[in-house]
PAZALO-180227 format. One record per residue (C-alpha): residue number from 1; z, x, y. Coordinates in steps of 0.2 Angstrom, whole numbers, plus 5000, padded with zeros to 4 digits. Last residue first. Example, Ala and Ser with C-alpha at 12.3 -4.5 7.8 and 13.67 -1.06 7.14 Angstrom:
REM PAZALO-180227
<2,<5036,5068,4995>>
<1,<5039,5062,4978>>
//
This chain:
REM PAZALO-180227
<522,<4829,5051,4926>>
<521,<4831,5039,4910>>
<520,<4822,5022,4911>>
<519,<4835,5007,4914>>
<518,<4832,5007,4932>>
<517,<4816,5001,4931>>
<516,<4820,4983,4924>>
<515,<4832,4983,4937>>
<514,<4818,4985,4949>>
<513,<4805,4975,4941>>
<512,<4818,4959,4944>>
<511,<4820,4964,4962>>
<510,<4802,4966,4964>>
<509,<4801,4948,4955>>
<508,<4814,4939,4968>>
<507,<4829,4934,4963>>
<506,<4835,4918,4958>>
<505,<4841,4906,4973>>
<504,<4858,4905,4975>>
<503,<4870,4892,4963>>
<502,<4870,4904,4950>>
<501,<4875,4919,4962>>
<500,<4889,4911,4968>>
<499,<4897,4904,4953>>
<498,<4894,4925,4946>>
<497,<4902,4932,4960>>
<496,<4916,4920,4964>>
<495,<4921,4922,4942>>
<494,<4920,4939,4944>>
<493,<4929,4943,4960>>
<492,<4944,4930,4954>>
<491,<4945,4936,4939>>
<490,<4948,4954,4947>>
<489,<4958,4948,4961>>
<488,<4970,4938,4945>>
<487,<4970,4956,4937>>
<486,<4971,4968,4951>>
<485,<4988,4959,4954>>
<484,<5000,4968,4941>>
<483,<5011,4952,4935>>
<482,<5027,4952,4937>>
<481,<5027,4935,4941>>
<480,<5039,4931,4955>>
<479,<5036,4950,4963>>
<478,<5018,4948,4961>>
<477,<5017,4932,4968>>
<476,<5017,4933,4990>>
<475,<5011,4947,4998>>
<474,<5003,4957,4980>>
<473,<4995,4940,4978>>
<472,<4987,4936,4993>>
<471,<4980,4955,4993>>
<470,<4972,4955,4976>>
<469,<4964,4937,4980>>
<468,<4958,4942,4998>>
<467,<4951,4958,4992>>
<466,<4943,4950,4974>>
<465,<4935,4935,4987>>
<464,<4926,4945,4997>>
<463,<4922,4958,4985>>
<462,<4915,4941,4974>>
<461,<4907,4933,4989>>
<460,<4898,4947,4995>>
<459,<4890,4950,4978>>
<458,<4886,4934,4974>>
<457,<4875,4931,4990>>
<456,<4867,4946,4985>>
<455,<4862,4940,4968>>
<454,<4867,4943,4950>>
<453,<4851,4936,4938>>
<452,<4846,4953,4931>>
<451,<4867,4956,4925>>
<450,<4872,4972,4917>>
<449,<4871,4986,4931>>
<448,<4875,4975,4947>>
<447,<4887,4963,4937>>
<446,<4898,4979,4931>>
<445,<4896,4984,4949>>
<444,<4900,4968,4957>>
<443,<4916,4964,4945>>
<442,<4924,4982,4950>>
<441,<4920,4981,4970>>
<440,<4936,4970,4975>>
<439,<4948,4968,4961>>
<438,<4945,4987,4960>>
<437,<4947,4995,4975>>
<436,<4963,4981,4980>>
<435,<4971,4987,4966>>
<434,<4970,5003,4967>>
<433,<4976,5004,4986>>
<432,<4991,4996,4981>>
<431,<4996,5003,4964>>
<430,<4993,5019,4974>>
<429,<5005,5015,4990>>
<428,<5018,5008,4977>>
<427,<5017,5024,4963>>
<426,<5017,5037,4980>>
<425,<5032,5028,4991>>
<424,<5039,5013,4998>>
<423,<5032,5017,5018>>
<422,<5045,5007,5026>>
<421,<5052,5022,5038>>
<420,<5035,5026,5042>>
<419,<5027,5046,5040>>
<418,<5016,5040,5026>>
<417,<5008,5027,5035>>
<416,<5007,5037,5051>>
<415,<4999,5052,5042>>
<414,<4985,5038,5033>>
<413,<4980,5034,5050>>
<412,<4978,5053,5055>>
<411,<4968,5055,5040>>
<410,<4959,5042,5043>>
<409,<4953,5046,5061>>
<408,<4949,5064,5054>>
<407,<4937,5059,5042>>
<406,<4928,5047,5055>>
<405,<4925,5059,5065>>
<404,<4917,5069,5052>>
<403,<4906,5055,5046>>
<402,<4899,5054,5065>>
<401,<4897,5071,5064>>
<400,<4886,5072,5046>>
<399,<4878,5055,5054>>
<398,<4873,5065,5069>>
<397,<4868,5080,5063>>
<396,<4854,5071,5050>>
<395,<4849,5062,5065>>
<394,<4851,5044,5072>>
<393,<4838,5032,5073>>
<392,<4845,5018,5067>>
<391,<4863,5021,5080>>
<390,<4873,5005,5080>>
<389,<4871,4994,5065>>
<388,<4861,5004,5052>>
<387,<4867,5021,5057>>
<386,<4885,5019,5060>>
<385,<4888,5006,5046>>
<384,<4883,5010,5030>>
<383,<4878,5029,5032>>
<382,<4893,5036,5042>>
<381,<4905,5023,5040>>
<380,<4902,5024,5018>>
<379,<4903,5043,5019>>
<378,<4917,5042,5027>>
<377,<4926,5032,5017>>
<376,<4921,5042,5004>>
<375,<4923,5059,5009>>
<374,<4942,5055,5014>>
<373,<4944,5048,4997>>
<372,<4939,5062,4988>>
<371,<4949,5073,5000>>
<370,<4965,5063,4998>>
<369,<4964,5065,4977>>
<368,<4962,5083,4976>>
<367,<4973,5086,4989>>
<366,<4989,5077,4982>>
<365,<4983,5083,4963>>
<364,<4981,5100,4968>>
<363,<4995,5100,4978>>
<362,<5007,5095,4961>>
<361,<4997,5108,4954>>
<360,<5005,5120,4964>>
<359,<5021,5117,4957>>
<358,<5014,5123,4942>>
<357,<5009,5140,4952>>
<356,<5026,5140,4962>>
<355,<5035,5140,4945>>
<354,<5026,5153,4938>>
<353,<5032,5165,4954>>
<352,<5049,5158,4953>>
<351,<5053,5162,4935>>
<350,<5050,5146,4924>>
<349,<5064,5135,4915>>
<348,<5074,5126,4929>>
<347,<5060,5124,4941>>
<346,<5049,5116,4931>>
<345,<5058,5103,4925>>
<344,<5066,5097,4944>>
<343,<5048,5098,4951>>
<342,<5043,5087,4935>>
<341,<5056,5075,4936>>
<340,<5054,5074,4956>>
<339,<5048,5053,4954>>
<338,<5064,5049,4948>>
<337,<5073,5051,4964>>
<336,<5075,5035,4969>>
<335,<5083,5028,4954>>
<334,<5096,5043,4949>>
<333,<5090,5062,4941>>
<332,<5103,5072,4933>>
<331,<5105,5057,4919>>
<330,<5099,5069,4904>>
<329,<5089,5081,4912>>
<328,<5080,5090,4898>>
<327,<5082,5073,4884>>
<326,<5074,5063,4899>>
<325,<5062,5076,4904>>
<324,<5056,5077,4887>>
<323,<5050,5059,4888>>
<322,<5045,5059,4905>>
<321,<5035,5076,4902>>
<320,<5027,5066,4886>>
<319,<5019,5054,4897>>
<318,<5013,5067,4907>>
<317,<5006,5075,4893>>
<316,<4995,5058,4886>>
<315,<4988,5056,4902>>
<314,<4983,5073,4907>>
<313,<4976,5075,4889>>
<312,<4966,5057,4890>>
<311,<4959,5061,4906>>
<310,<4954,5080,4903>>
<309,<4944,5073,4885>>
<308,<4936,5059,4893>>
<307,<4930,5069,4906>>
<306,<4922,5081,4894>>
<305,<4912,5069,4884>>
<304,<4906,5061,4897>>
<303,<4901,5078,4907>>
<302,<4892,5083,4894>>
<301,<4881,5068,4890>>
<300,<4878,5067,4910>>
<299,<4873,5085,4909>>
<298,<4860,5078,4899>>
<297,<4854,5064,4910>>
<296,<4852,5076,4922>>
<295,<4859,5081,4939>>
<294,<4876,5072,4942>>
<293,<4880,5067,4957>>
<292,<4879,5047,4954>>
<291,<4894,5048,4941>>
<290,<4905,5057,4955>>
<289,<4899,5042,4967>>
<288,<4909,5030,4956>>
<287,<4924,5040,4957>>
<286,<4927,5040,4974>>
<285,<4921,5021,4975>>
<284,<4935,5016,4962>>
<283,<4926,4997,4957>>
<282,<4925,4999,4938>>
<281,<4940,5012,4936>>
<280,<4953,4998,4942>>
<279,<4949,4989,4928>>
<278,<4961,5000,4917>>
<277,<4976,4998,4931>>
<276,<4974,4981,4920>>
<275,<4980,4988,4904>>
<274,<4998,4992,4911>>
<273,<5000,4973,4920>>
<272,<4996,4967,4904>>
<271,<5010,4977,4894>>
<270,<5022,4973,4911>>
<269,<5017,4955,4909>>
<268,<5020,4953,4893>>
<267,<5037,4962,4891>>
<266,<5044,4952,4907>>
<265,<5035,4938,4896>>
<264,<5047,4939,4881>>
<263,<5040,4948,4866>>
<262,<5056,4958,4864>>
<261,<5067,4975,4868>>
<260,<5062,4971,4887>>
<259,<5050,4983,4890>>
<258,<5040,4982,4874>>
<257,<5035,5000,4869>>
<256,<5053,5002,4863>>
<255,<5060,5020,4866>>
<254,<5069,5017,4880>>
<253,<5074,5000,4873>>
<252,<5093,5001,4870>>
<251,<5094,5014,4884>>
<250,<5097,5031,4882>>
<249,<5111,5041,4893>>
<248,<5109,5058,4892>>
<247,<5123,5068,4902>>
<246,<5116,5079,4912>>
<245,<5108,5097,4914>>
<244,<5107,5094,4896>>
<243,<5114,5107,4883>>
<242,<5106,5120,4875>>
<241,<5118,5134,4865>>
<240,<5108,5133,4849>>
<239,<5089,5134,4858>>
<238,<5079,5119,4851>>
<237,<5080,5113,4867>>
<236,<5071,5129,4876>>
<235,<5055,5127,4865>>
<234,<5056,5109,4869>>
<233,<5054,5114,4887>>
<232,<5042,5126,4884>>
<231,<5028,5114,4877>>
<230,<5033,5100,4889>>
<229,<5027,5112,4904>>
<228,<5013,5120,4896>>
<227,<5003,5105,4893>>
<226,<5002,5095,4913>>
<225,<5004,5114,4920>>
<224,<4987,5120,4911>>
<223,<4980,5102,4916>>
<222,<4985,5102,4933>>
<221,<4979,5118,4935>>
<220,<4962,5113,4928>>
<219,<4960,5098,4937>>
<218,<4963,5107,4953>>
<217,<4948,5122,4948>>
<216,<4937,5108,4947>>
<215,<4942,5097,4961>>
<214,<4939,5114,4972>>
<213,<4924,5113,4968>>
<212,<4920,5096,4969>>
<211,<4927,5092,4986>>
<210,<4921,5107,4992>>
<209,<4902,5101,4986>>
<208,<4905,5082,4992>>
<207,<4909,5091,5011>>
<206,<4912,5109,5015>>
<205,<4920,5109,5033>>
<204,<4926,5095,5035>>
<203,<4933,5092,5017>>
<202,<4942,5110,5020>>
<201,<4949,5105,5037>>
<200,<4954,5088,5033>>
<199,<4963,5096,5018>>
<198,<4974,5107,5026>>
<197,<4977,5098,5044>>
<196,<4984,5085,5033>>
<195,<4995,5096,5024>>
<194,<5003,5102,5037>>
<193,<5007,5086,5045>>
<192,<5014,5080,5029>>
<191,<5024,5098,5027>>
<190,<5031,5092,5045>>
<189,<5036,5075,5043>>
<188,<5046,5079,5028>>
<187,<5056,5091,5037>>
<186,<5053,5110,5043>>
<185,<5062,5108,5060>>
<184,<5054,5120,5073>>
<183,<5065,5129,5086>>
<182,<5059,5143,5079>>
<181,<5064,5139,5062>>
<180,<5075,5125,5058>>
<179,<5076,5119,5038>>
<178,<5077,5105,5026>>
<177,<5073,5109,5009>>
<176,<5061,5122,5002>>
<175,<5057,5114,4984>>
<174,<5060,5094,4987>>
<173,<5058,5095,5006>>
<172,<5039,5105,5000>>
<171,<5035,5093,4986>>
<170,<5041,5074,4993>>
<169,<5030,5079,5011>>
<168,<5016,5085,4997>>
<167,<5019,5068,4988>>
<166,<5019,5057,5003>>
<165,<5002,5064,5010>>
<164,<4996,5062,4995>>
<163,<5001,5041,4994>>
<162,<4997,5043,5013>>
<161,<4977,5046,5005>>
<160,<4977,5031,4995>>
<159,<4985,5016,5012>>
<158,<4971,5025,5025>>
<157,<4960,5023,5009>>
<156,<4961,5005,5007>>
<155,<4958,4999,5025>>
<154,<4943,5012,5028>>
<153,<4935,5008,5010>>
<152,<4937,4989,5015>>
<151,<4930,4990,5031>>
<150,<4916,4999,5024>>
<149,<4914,4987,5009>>
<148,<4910,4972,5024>>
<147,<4898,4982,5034>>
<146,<4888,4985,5018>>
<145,<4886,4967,5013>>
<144,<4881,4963,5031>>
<143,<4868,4976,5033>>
<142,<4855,4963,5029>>
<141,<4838,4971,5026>>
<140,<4839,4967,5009>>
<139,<4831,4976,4993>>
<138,<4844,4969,4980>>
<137,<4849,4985,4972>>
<136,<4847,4992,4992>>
<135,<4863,4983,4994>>
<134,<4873,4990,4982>>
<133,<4868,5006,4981>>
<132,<4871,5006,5000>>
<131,<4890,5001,4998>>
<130,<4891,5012,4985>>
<129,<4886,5027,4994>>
<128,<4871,5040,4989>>
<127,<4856,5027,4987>>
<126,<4841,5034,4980>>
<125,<4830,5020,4986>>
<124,<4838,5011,4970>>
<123,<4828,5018,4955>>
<122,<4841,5033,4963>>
<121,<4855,5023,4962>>
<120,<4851,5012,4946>>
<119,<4848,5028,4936>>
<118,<4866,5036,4940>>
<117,<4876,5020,4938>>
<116,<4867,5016,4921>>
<115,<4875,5034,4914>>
<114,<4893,5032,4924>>
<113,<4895,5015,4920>>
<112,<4895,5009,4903>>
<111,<4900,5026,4895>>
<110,<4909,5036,4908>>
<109,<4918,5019,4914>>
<108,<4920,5013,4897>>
<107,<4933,5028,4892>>
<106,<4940,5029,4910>>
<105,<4944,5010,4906>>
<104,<4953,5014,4890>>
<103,<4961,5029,4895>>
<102,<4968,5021,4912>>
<101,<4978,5006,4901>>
<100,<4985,5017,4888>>
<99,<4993,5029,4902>>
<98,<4999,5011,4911>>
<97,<5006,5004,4895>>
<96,<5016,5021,4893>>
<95,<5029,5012,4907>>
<94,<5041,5002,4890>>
<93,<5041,5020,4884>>
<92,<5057,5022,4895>>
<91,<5066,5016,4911>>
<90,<5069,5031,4920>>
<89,<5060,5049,4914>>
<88,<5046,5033,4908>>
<87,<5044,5028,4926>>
<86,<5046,5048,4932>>
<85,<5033,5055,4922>>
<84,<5021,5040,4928>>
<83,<5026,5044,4948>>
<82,<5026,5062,4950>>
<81,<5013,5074,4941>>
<80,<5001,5057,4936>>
<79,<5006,5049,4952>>
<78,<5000,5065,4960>>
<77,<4985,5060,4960>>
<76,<4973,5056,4944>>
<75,<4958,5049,4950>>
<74,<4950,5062,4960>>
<73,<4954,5075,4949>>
<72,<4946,5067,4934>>
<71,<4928,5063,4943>>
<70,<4930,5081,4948>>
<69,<4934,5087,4932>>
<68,<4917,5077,4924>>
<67,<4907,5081,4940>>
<66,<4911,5100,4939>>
<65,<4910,5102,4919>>
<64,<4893,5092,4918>>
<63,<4883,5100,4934>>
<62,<4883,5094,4951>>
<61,<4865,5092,4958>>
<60,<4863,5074,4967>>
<59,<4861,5085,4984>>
<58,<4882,5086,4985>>
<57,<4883,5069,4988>>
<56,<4891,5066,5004>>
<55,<4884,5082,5012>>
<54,<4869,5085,5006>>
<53,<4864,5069,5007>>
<52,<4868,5069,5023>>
<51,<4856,5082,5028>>
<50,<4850,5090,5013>>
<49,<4841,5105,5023>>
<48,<4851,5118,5017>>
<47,<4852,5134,5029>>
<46,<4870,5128,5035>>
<45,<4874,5122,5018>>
<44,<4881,5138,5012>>
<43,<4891,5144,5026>>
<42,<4901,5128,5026>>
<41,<4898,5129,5007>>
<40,<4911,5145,5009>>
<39,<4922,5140,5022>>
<38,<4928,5125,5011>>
<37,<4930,5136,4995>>
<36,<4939,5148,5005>>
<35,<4949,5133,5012>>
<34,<4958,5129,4994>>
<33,<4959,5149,4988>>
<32,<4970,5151,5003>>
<31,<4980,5137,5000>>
<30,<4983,5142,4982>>
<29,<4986,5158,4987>>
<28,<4999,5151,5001>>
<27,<5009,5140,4987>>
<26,<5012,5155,4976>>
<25,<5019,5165,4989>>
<24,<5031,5152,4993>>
<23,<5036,5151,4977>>
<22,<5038,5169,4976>>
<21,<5049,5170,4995>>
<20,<5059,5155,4989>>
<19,<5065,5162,4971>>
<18,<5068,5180,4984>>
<17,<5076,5169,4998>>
<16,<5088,5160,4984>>
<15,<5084,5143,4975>>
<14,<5092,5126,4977>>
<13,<5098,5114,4961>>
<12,<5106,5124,4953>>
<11,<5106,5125,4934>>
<10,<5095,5142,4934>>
<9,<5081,5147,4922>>
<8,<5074,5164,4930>>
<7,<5071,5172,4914>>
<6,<5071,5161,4897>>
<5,<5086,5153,4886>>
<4,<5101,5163,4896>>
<3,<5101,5147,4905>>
<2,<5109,5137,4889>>
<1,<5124,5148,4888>>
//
């Protein structure tokens, strides 16, 4: 019988009170260690003196192992655990485009980005958001360019973090179902709520070094479960007595890399659509500020090196968990429920305890990503809105509150858009709030760093024009088309930001001898 293959394997789909119990167990450590790490730099930075750049940017000081897992961790949520092994699970290697799209744009992130981004800042009044970099890269006064990227950090993240907030909801019904205690009902709803309350209280408390930290030891559960998942499963296949959980039924084209079996656009368009979630890395403002953290220029080196690495590994094994998954599962999973591949996986061949501890990775990604984002958007109110438009002369104290009001106002906007009955779930919520991130701010950074003649004008109008462009399409072409719609709002970003600029006035000399300056190693 196939289930004698490994210890705890079981063909049902629930789990008794002792399997719960362990899982359970498991979930509370992780927990545990998660606002340990929160409370500790909460007691750590109260003798600092950082103030807000303490808080929002961890003192520029993260080291190359820290800001390179970070970086990753914040990125890859828990799409990567759920959605992207469930796509190719369902439909096939036609989905990898996405996997190949994100390597090669993390891959030009770290180098053209992540080094020139980190000079540029600090030669730039040693700016900690990206709103600020951007504006202080053009020495204005005018808080306008700011206001405008804070709106759209607010807007964007509120839809990114109820993408995590889904998963956990997704996780906990998924492993513990439905249940009353205390008059309580355990649903959906609830585990959201919970984990809200979780990371809003650890991303309170700690700030960018919480973040990092507990970043750090995410990505590396979610790496360890990402490689040792696949690897046991075929291990249990070659067993003489396997069979699937389902019947398996291939597709003429599962295993064709073009969707549609031929070079037709449908197959076009999704290979395009795959390489554009690439671009998406040039404008993501919670990853952008990993790369200004770092300390040095050789920890930079390091982290590179070592981001690339992680993201092309996560990648490349969640790619092969859909894969396996389909041979595992045969059919067991329908359309709809794609997206618990892993879950399903994992608790068929691990022992309840392991199983809690993979599963907890799909947490680490959820939190991992919602409290990089949380920090952001804050960040950006805090220091790009708050204190130049309304309160100029306000305090260190103040800004770190006024950030951590804002935190909890978003996460409470981001529980209602996971909690609504239209909500269409983690890979539609991410493909959303990517897009509009990257279509928006990706031209203007690229043009920031590479371009001496780019102006502010320029600036405004292509994340003006990316966001409307990315939105009008997603509303009313993307469904005609097929067509991912990052890349028109990215062309269309570009191509507003450079007409724009040409037709403003050059830039002054001190702007000039500023990005001259920035190009010297700090």
């Amino acid at each position: 019988m196939r289930l004698a293959a490994l210890p705890g394997m079981s063909a049902d789909k629930g789990r008794n009170m002792r399997d719960n119990f362990l899982e359970v167990l498991a979930f509370i450590c992780y927990l545990v260690i998660v606002l340990g790490v929160g409370v500790y730099f909460f007691a750590k930075g109260r003798g600092l003196q950082g103030g807000d750049k303490e808080y929002f940017l961890g003192g520029r000081n993260m080291n190359g192992w820290v800001a390179a897992l970070s970086a990753g961790a914040s990125d890859m949520s828990a799409w990567v655990l759920m959605g992207l092994p469930g796509s190719i699970y369902l439909w096939g290697m036609g989905q990898v485009w996405i996997s190949v799209g994100l390597l090669i744009g993390t891959i030009c992130a770290w180098l053209f980005v992540a080094p020139k981004l980190r000079r540029y800042s600090i030669a730039a009044g040693d700016a900690i958001t990206i709103p600020q970099f951007l504006t202080k890269r053009f020495l204005s006064k005018s808080p306008v360019l700011q206001i405008i990227c804070a709106i759209i950090f607010i807007v964007a993240y509120c839809i990114y973090a109820a993408s995590s907030l889904v998963a956990c909801g997704n996780l906990f019904t998924t492993v513990f179902g439905v249940k009353e205690v205390g008059g309580i009902t355990l649903d959906a709803t609830f585990y959201m709520i919970c984990a809200a309350v979780i990371i809003l209280l650890y991303t309170f408390l700690g700030g960018f070094n919480a973040v990092c930290w507990t970043d750090f030891f995410q990505g590396m559960l979610m790496l360890g479960a990402l490689m040792a998942t696949p690897l046991i499963v075929n291990v249990v296949m070659q067993a003489p007595d396997f069979a699937p959980l389902a019947q398996v039924v291939t597709d003429a084209n599962y295993y064709n890399p073009l969707s549609s079996g031929k070079f037709d656009w449908k197959s076009i368009a999704d290979i395009l659509s795959g390489l554009g979630w690439g671009l998406g890395y040039f404008g993501m403002p919670h990853i952008l500020v990993r790369y200004m953290s770092v300390k040095s220029e050789k920890e930079m080196k390091k982290s590179r090196i070592i981001g690339i690495c992680w993201t092309a590994l996560i990648l490349a094994m969640a790619s092969v968990v859909g894969l396996t998954g389909h041979q595992f599962l045969g059919a067991y999973l329908e359309q709809g429920s794609q997206q618990l591949v892993f879950i399903t996986i994992v608790r068929q061949i691990f022992p309840a305890l392991i199983a809690g501890i993979m599963l907890s990775a799909i947490l680490a990604a959820s939190m991992s990503t919602a409290d990089s984002q949380l920090l952001a958007s804050s960040s950006a109110f805090a220091s790009d809105v708050y204190k130049p438009v309304f309160r100029k002369n306000a305090s260190d104290k103040e800004m770190l509150w006024a950030g951590r009001i804002v935190v909890a106002i978003i996460s409470v906007i981001a529980l209602i858009i996971a909690m609504s009955p239209n909500c269409k779930g983690i890979m539609a919520l991410v493909e959303c709030a990517w897009a509009a991130f990257g279509a928006a701010f990706g031209p203007a950074i690229l043009l920031s760093l590479y371009w001496k003649r780019f102006t502010y004008k320029g600036a405004i109008a292509g994340i003006v024009v990316g966001f409307v462009v990315d939105a009008l399409w997603y509303a009313f072409l993307s469904g005609s088309t097929g067509l991912y719609e990052i890349i028109p709002g990215f062309i269309a970003s570009f191509i507003a930001a450079v007409v724009v600029s040409k037709l403003d006035k050059e830039p002054s000399k001190e702007i000039e001898e500023l990005f001259d300056k920035a190009k010297q190693e700090v």
